[in-house]
N, C-alpha and C positions, 0 to 999 in steps of 0.2 A: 904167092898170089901175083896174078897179072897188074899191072899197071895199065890204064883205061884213060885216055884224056875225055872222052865223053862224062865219065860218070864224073872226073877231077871237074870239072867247068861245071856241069850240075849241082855239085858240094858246091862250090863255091857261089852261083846262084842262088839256092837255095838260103847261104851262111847270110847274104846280101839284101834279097826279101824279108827274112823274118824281122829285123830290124823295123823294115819298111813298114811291112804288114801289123809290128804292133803296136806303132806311133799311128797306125789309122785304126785300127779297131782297139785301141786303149780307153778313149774317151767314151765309147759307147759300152764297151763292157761295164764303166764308172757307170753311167748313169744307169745302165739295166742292174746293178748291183742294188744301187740307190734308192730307185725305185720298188724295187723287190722288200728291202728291207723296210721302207714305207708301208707298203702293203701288209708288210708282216706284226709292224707295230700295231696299224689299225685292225689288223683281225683280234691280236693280243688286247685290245682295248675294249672291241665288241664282246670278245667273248669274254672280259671278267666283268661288265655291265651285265651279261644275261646272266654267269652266274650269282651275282650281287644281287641281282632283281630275284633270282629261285629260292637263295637263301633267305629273302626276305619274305617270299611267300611260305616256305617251310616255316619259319618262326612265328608267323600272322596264324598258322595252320595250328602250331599245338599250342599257342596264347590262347587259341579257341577252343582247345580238345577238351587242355585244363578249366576254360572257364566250364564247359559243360557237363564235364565229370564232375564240378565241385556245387552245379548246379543239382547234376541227378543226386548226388550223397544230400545234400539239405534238402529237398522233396523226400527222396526217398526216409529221414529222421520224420520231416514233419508228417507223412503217413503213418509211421509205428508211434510216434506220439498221440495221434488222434483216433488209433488204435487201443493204445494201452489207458486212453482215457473212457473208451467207451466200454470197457471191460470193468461189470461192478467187482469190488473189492471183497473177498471172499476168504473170511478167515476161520481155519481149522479145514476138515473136507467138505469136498464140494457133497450135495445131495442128487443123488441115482436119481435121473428121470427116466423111470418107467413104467406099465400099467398096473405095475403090483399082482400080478393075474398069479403069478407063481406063490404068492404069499397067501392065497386064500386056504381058507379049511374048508372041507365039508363037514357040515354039522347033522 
């Protein structure tokens, strides 16, 4: 391969700037990192407040499913209670009610 003194002085330019170029945008990479990571914490904060607030509405949610299922079981006892009490008490079998029409003779 050729030997180039153009491209030799641009390597060595180039070796010369980066230096340059990262003592100037060093500080500001810091602080868009900084910030970024700020940003990132307050999202991580918002979002386990909403879901801390959801779980907390799910839990309010079946505190209440239970109170009202335990609500319909005690209505629905004191129904078959007021039920089995209106029911007279009938001991041995019960008596066929019907018009007796088949039971007739002719005489």
């Amino acid at each position: 391969m050729r030997f180039s003194p153009l491209s030799f002085v641009l390597g060595l330019a180039a070796a010369s700037l980066v230096p340059l170029i990262s003592r100037v945008f060093r500080p500001f990479a810091v602080e868009a990192t900084a910030a970024g990571l700020g940003m990132l914490e307050d999202a991580r904060r918002i979002v386990a407040e909403k879901v801390e607030t959801l779980e907390d509405i799910v839990a309010e949610a079946r505190a209440r499913r239970e109170h009202l299922d335990a609500e319909a079981v005690t209505a629905s006892l004191e129904v078959m209670a007021g039920e089995a009490s209106d029911e007279p008490a009938v001991a041995g079998r019960a008596r066929r009610r019907t018009n007796g029409g088949a039971r007739r003779r002719s005489s």
